[in-house]
C-alpha positions in Angstrom: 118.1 89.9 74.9 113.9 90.1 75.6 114.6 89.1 79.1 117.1 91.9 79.8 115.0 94.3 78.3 112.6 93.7 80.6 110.0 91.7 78.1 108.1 88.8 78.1 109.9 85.7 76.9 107.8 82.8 77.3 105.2 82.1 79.7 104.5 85.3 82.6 106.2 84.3 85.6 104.1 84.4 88.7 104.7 88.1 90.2 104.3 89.9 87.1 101.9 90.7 84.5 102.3 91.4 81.1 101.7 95.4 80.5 99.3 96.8 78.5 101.9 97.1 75.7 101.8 93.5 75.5 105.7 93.4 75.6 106.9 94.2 78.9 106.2 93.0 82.1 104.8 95.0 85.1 105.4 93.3 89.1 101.7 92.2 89.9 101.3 93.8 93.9 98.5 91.1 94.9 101.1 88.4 94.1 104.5 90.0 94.8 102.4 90.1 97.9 101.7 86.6 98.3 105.5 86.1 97.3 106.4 87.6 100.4 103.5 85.8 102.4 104.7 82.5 101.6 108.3 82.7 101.4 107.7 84.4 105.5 105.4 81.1 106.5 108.6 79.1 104.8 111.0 80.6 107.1 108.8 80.1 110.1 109.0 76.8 109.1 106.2 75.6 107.6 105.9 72.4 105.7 105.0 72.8 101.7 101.8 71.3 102.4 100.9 73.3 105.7 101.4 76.4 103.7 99.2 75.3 101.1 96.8 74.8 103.6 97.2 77.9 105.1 96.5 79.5 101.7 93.3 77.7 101.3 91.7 78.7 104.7 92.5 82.2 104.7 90.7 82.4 101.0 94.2 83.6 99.1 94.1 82.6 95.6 96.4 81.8 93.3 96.4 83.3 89.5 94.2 80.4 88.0 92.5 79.4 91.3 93.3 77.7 94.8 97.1 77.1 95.7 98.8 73.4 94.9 101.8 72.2 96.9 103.4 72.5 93.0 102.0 76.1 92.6 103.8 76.8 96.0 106.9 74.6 95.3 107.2 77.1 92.0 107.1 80.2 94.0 109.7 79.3 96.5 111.6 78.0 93.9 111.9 81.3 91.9 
């Protein structure tokens, strides 16, 4: 019922960000952006790990720090 109301129910999924009700959740633009960064550089046919190393040289962070090949399996996963 939370989840179809639009509020947190767990953990905040990568995207989003919890709004400053502290219930709901709010898209996050700097990673909707990197969403749609790294789900592009999947369909040019990148490799997991040659994204990821993408990430890293261009500086893009993810919420807690640099990308992992998990960080990046989550995302396309999603």
């Amino acid at each position: 019922m939370k989840a179809a109301r639009g509020e947190r129910v767990g953990t905040v999924p990568f995207g989003f960000r919890l709004d400053a009700d502290g219930v709901h959740l709010v898209a996050d633009e700097t990673e909707q952006e990197a969403i749609v960064y790294i789900r592009a550089l999947r369909t040019e046919g990148l490799s997991l790990r040659a994204i990821v190393a993408r990430l890293r040289a261009e500086g893009r962070t993810a919420r807690h720090g640099s990308w992992h090949l998990r960080s990046v399996q989550n995302v396309l996963a999603a």
